[in-house]
N, C-alpha and C positions, 0 to 999 in steps of 0.2 A: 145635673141631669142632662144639660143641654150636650159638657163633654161624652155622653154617655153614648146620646144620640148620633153624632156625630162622629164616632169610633165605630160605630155599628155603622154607621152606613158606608164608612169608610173600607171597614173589613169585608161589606155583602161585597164591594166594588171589585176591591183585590181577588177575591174567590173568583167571579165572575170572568175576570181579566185571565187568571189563571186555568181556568174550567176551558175559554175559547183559545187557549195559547195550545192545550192538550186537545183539541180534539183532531180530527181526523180532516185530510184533503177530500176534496169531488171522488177521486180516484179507490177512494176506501180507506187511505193507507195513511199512519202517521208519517206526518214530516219528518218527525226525529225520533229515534228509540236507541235502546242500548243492546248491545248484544256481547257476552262474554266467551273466550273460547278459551278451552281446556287445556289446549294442545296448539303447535303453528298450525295456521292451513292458508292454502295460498287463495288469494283473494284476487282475481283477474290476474295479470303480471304479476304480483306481487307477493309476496311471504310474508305473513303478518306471524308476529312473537303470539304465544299464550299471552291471553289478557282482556282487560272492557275496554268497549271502545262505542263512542256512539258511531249513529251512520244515519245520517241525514239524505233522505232522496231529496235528487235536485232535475232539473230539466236541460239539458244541452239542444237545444233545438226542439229536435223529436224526440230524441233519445232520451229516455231513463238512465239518471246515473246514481248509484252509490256511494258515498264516501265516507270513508273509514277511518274514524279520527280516535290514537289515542288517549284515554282517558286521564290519565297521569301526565302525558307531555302537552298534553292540549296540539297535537302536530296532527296532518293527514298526513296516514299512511296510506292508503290503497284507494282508489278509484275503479269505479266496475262497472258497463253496464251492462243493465239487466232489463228484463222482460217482466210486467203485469200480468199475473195469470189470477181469472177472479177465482175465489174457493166458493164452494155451494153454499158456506154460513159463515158467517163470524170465526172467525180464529178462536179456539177457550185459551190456548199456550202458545205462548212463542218455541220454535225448534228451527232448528240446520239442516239441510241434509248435504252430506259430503261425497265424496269418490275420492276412490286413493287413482294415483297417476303415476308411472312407471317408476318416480324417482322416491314411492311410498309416502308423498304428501297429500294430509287431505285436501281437496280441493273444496271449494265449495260452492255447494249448485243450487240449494234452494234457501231461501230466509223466511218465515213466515214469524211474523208479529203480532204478538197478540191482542183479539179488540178490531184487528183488518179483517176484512173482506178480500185481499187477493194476496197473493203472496209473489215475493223474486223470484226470477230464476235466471240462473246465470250459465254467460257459455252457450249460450243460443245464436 
């Protein structure tokens, strides 16, 4: 009984650790999330493949940055920054929104995460 005890208070702990690991920064916004893309789209300078990739906000000073790590290679591909724009509620879904650019690639302009309160925007 006492291993029993012990196991459960062991597992509330881990829950816990993991609960405060997922939640959200001051800013609204997950530190880290995944985002999958269907098709390439270029991401600040760069051209990212179809694929998952997380993307961790990070702080460069002032500046908001994104980076674009793939999932498979564990490598950064793309860094980006972007802009905090708050939404009027909670996010229900995460979505993209893109713009094609003269050379017919998507680009892309906004991230919003879902469970945030504000969402990217890029190219600002």
């Amino acid at each position: 009984m006492r291993y029993l005890r012990i196991l459960s208070i062991l597992a509330s702990m881990a829950i816990l650790v993991c609960a405060a690991a997922a939640e959200k920064n001051a800013m609204g916004i997950h530190d880290v999330s995944r985002v999958t893309f269907v098709a390439p789209v270029r991401v600040g300078s760069t051209l990212l493949p179809a694929g998952e990739y997380l993307v961790r906000h990070t702080m460069q000073g002032q500046d908001h940055v994104m980076v674009f790590e793939a999932v498979k290679t564990k490598t950064v591909a793309a860094k980006a920054k972007c802009n905090l724009v708050p939404l009027s509620k909670k996010a229900e879904q995460s979505h993209t929104v893109y713009q094609m650019n003269t050379a017919n690639e998507r680009v892309l302009q906004e991230l919003v995460v879902r469970g945030d309160t504000a969402k990217h925007v890029f190219g600002e």
